[in-house]
NULOGU-613728 format. One record per residue (C-alpha): residue number from 1; residue in one letter; x, y, z. Coordinates in steps of 0.1 Angstrom, whole numbers, plus 2048, in hexadecimal, padded with zeros to 3 digits. Layout:
# NULOGU-613728
<ronu num="NUM" residu="a" xx="X" yy="Y" zz="Z"/>
...
***
This chain:
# NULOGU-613728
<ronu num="1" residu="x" xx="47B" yy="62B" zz="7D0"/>
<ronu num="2" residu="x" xx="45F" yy="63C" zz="7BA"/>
<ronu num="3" residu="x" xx="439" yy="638" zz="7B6"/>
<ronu num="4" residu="x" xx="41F" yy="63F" zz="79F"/>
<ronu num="5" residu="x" xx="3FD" yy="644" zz="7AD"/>
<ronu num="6" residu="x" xx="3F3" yy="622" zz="7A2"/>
<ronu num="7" residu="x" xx="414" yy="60F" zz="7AF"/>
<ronu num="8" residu="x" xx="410" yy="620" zz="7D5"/>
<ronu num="9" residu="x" xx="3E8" yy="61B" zz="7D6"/>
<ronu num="10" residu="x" xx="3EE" yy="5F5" zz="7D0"/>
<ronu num="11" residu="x" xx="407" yy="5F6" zz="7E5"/>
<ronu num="12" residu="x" xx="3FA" yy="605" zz="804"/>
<ronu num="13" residu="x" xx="3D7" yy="5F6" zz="801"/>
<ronu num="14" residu="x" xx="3C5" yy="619" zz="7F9"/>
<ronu num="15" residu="x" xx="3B5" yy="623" zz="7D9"/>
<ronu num="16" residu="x" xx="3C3" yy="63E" zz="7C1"/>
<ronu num="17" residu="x" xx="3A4" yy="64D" zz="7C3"/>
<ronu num="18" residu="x" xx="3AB" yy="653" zz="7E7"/>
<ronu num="19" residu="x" xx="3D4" yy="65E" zz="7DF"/>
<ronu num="20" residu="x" xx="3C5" yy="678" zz="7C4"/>
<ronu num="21" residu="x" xx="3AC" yy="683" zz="7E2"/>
<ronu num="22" residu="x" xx="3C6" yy="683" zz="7FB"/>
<ronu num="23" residu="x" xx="3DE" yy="698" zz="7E4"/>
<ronu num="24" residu="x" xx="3BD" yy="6AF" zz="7D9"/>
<ronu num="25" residu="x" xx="3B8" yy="6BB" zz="804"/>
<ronu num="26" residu="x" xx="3DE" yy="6BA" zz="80A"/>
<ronu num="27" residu="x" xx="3E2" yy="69F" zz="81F"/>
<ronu num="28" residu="x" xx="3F8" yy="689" zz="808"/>
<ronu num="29" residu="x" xx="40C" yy="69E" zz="7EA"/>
<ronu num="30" residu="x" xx="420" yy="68A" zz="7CC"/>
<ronu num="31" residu="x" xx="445" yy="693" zz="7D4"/>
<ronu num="32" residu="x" xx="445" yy="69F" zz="7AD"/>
<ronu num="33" residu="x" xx="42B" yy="69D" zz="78B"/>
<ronu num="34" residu="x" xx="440" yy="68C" zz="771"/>
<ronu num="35" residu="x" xx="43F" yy="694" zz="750"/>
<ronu num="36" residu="x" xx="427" yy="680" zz="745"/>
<ronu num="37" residu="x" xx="40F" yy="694" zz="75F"/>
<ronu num="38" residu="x" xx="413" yy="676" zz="779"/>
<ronu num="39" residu="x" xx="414" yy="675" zz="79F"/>
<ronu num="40" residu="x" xx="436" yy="66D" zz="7AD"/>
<ronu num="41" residu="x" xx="438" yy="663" zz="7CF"/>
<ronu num="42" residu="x" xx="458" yy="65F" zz="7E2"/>
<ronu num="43" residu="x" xx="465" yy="64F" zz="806"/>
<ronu num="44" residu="x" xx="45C" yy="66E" zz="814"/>
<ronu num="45" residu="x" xx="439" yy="668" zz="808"/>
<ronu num="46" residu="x" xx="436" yy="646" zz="80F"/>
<ronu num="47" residu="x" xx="440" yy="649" zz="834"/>
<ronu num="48" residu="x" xx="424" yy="662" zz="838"/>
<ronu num="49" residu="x" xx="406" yy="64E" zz="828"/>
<ronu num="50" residu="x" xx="412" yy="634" zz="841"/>
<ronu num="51" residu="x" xx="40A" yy="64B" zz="85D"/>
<ronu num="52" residu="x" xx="3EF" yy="65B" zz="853"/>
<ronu num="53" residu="x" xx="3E0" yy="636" zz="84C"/>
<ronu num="54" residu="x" xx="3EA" yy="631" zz="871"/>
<ronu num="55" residu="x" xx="3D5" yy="64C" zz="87A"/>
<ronu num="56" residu="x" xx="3B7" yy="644" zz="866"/>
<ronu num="57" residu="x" xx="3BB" yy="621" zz="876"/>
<ronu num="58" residu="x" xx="3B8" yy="62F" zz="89A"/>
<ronu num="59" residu="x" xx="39A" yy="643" zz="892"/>
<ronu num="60" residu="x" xx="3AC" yy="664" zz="889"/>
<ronu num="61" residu="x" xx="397" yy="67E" zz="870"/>
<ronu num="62" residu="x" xx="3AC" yy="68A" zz="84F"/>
<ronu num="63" residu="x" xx="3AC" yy="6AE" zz="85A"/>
<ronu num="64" residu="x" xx="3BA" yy="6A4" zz="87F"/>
<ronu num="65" residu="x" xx="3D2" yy="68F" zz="86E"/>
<ronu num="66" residu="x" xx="3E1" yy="6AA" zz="854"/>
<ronu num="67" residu="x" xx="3E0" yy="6BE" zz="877"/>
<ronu num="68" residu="x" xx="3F7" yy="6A4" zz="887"/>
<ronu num="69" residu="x" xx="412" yy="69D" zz="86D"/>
<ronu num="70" residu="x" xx="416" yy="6BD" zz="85E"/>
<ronu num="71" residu="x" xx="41D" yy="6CE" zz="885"/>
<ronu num="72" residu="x" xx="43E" yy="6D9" zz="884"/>
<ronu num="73" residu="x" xx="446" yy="6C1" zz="8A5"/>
<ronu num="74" residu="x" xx="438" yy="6A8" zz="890"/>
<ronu num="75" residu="x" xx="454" yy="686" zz="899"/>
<ronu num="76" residu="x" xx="448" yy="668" zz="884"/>
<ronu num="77" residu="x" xx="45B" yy="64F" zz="89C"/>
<ronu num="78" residu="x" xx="44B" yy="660" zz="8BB"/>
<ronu num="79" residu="x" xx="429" yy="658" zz="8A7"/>
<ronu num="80" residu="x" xx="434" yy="635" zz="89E"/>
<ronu num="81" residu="x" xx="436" yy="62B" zz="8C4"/>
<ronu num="82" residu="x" xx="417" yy="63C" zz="8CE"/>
<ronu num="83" residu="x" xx="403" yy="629" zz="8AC"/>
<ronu num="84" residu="x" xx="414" yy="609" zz="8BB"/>
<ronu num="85" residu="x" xx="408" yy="611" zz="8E3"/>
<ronu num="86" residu="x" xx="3E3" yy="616" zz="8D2"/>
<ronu num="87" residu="x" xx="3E1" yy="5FC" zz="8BA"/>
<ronu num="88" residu="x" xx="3EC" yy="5DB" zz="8D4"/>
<ronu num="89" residu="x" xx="3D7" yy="5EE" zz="8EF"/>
<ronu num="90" residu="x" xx="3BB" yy="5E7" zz="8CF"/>
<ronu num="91" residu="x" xx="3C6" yy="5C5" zz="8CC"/>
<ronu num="92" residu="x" xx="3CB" yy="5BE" zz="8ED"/>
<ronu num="93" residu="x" xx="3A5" yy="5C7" zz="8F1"/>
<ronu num="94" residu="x" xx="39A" yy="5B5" zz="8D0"/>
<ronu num="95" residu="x" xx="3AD" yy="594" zz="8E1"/>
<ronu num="96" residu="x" xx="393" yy="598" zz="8FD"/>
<ronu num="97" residu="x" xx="379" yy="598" zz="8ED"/>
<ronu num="98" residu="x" xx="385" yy="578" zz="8D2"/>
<ronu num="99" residu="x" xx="38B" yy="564" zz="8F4"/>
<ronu num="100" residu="x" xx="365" yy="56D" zz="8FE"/>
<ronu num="101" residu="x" xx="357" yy="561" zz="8E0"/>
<ronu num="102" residu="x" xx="36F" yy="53E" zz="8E0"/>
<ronu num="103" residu="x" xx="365" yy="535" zz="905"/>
<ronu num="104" residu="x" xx="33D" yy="540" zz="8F7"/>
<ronu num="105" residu="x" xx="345" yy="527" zz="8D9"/>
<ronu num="106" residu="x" xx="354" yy="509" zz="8F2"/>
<ronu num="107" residu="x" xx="338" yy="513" zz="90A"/>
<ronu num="108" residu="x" xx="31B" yy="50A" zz="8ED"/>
<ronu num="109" residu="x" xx="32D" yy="4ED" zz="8E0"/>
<ronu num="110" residu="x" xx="32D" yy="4DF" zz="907"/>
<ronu num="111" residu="x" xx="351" yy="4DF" zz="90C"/>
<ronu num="112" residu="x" xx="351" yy="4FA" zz="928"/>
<ronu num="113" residu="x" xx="336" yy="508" zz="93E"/>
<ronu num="114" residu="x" xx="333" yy="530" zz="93B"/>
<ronu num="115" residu="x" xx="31F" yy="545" zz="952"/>
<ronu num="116" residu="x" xx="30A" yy="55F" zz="947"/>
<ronu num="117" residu="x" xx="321" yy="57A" zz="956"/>
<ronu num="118" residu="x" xx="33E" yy="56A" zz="947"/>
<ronu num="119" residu="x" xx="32B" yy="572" zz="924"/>
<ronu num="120" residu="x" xx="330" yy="596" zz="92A"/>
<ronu num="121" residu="x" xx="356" yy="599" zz="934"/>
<ronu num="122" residu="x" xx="362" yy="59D" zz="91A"/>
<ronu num="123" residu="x" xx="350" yy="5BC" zz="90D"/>
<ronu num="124" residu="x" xx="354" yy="5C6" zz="930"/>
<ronu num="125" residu="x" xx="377" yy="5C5" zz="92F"/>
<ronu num="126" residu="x" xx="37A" yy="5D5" zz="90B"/>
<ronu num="127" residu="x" xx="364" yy="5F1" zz="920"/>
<ronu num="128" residu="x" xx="37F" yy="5F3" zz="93D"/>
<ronu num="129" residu="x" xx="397" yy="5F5" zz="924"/>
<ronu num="130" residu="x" xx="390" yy="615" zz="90B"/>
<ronu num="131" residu="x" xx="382" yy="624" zz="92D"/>
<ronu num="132" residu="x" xx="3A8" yy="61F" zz="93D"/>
<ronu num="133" residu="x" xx="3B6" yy="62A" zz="91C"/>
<ronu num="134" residu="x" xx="3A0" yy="64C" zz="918"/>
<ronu num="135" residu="x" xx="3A2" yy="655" zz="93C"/>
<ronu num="136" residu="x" xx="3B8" yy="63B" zz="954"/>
<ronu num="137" residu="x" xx="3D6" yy="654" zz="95C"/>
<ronu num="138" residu="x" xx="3C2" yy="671" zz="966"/>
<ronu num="139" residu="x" xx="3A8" yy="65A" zz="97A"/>
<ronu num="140" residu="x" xx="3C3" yy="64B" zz="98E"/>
<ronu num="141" residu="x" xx="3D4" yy="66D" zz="993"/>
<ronu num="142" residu="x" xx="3B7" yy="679" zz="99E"/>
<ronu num="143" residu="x" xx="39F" yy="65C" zz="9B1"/>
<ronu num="144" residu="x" xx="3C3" yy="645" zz="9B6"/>
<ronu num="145" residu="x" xx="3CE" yy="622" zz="9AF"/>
<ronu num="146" residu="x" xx="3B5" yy="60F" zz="9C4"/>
<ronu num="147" residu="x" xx="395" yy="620" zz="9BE"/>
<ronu num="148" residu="x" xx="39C" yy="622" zz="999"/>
<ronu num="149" residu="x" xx="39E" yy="5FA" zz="99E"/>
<ronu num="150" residu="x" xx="37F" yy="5F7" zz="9B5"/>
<ronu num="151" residu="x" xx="36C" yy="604" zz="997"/>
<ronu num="152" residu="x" xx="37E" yy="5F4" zz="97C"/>
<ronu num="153" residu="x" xx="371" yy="5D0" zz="993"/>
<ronu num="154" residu="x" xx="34F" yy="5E3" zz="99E"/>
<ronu num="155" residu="x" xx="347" yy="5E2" zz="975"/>
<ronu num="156" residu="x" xx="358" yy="5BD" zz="96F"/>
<ronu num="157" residu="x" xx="340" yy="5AF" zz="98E"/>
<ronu num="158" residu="x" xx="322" yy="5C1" zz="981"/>
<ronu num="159" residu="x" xx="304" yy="5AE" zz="976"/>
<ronu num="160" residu="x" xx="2F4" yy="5B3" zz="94F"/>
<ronu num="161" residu="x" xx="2D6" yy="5BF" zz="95F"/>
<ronu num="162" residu="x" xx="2EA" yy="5D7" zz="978"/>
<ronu num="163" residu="x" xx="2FC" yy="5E1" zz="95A"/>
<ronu num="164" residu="x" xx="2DB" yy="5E9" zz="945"/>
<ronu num="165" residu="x" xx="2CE" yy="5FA" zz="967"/>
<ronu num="166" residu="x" xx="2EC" yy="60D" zz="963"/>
<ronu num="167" residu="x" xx="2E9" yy="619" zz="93E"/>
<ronu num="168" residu="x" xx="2C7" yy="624" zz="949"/>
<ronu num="169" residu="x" xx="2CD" yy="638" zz="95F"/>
<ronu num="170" residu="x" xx="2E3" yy="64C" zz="94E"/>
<ronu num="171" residu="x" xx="2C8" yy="64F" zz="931"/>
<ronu num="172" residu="x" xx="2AE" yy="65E" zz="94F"/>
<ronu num="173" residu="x" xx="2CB" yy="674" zz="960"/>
<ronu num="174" residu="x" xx="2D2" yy="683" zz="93D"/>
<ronu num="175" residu="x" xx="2AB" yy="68B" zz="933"/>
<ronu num="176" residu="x" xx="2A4" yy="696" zz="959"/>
<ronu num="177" residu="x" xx="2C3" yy="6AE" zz="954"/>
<ronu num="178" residu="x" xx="2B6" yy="6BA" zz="933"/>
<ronu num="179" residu="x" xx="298" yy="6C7" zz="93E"/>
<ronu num="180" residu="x" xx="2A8" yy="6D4" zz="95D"/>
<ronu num="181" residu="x" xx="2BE" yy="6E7" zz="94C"/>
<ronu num="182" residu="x" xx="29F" yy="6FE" zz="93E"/>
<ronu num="183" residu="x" xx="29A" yy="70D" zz="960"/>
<ronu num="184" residu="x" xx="2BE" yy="714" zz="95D"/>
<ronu num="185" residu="x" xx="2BF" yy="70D" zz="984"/>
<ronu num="186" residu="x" xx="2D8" yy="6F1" zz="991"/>
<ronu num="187" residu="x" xx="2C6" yy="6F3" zz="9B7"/>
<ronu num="188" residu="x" xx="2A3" yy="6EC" zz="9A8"/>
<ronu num="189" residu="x" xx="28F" yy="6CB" zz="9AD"/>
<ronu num="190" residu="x" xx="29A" yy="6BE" zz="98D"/>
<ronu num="191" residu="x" xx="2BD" yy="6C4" zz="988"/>
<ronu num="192" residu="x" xx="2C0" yy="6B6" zz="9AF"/>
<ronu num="193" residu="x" xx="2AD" yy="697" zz="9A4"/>
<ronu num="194" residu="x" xx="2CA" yy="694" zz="987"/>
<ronu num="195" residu="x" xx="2E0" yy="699" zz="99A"/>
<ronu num="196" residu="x" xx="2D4" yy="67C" zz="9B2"/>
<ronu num="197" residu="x" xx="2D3" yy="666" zz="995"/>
<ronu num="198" residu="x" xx="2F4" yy="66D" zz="988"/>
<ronu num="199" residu="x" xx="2FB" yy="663" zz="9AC"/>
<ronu num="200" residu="x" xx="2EB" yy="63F" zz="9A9"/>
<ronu num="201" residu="x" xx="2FE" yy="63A" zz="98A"/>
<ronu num="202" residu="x" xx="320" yy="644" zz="99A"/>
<ronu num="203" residu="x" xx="31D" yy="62C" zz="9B3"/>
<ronu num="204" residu="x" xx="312" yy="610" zz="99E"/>
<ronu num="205" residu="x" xx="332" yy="617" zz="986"/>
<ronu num="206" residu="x" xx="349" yy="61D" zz="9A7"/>
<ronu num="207" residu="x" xx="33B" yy="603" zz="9BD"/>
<ronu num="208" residu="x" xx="339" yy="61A" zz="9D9"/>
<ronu num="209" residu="x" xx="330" yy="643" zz="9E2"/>
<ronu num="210" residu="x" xx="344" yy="661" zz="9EB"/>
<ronu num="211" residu="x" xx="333" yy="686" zz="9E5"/>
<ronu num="212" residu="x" xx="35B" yy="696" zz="9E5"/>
<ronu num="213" residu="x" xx="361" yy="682" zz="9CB"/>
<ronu num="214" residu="x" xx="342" yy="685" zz="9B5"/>
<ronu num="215" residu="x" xx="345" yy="6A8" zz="9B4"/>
<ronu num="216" residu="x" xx="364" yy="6A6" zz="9A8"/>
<ronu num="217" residu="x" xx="35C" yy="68E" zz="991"/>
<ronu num="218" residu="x" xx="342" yy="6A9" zz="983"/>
<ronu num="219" residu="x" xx="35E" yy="6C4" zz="983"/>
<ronu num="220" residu="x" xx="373" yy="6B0" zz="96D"/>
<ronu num="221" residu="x" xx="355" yy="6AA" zz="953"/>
<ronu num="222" residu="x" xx="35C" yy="6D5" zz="950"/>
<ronu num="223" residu="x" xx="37D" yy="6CF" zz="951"/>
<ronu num="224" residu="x" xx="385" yy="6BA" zz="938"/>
<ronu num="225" residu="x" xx="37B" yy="6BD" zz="914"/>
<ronu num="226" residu="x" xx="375" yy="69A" zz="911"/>
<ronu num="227" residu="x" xx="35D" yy="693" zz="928"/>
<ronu num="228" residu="x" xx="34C" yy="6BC" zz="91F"/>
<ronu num="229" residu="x" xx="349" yy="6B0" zz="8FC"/>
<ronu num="230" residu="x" xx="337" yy="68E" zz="907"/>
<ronu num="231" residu="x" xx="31E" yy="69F" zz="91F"/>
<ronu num="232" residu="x" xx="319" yy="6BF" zz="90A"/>
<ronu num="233" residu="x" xx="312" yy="6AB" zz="8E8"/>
<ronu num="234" residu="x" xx="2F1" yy="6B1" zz="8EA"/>
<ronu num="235" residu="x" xx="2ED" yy="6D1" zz="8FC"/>
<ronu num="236" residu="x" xx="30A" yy="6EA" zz="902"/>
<ronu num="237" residu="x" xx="310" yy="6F4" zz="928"/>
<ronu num="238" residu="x" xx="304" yy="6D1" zz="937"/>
<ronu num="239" residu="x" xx="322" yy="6C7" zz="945"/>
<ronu num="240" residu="x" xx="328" yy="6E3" zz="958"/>
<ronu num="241" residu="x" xx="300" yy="6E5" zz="964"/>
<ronu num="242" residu="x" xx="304" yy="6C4" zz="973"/>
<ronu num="243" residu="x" xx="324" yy="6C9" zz="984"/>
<ronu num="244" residu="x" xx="313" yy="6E5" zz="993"/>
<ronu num="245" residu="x" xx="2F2" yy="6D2" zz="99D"/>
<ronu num="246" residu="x" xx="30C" yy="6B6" zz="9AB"/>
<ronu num="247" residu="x" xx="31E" yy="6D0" zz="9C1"/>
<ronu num="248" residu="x" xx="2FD" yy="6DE" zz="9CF"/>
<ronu num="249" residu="x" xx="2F2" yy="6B7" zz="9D0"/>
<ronu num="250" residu="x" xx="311" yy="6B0" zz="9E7"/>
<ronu num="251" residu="x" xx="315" yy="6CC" zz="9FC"/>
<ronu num="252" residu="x" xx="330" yy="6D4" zz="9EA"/>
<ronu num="253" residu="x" xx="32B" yy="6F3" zz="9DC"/>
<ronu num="254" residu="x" xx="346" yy="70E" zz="9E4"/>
***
């Protein structure tokens, strides 16, 4: 079957302002111009505004998406399963949080009783689980099973004030880093001091210590681009300045 413009914006929920757009960068072309000078769009077509609505729906940028589809090992049904996998893992933490607000409901209408830590599981949980989805496999492959777990519990246990103590810290390790970094060296007073609060902070979000594996910890935030990009937002080369301040920190330095 055949669409106009009109008929496949209505269809799939999008304006045609946002077809014309899409057709104007690339992304989406008519399969033919009629001739009557309108947009045709075809199966073809259609199956690829469904995906690249997929990927808009997961957080995806236009330009990464046009990347995506139009690779040459592009396979839509390999896609399909891995949009599915994401969006129940989304649901799945979306349920959380809609049970922690119907036991917060019962608990002001007097039905149930709710502590104040049970107020913040389920945001807690939604935390644990984009945290297992961005890095779970190579934690485990790297820290194992059980002390992935004894963090994942560490962070469940912890009280809101621990927790607020916890988002400070990082605050106070980041500015002490900053102005660390203008000496430009890792063994002096102020990079050490960052490097003994990044320490307090791992151990809060761990529940317990080990210098082997905090510098490696710091070696993966140079070694993957994901955590690079998160550290180095603000200031290019931070990453790898506190993995080296960690290393001295530890005794770990080769």
């Amino acid at each position: 079957m055949e669409y106009t413009v009109h008929k496949l914006g209505k269809m799939a929920g999008v304006s045609t302002r946002t077809l014309r757009y899409y057709d104007e960068i690339g992304i989406l072309k008519p399969a033919r111009i009629n001739s009557s000078g309108y947009r045709i769009y075809g199966r073809a077509e259609v199956d690829r505004l469904q995906q690249i609505l997929f990927y808009k729906e997961l957080g995806v940028g236009l330009e990464d998406i046009k990347a995506i589809i139009d690779d040459p090992a592009f396979d839509a049904e390999t896609a399909l399963r891995e949009h599915l996998e994401k969006l129940l893992h989304k649901k799945a933490q979306l349920e959380i949080l809609i049970d922690n607000v119907r036991k917060t409901l019962a608990s002001r209408e007097g039905r149930i009783t709710m502590s104040d830590q049970e107020k913040f599981a389920g945001f807690k949980e939604k935390l644990i689980a984009e945290n297992e989805q961005k890095y779970g496999k190579e934690a485990r492959e790297k820290y194992g099973e059980e002390a992935v777990e004894r963090s994942n519990q560490a962070f469940k246990n912890m009280s809101q004030a621990d927790y607020a103590k916890m988002q400070e810290l990082e605050v106070e390790m980041r500015k002490v880093l900053a102005e660390a970094m203008t000496s430009g060296d890792p063994a002096g007073p102020l990079a050490q001091k960052a490097a003994a609060l990044h320490k307090e902070w791992l151990t809060m979000a761990w529940g317990q210590y080990n210098k082997e594996a905090h510098a490696g910890l710091t070696q993966l935030y140079v070694d993957d681009e994901r955590f690079t990009a998160y550290y180095d937002r603000e200031q290019p080369g931070t990453a790898a300045f506190l993995r080296d301040a960690v290393q001295i920190y530890t005794g770990m330095k080769k």
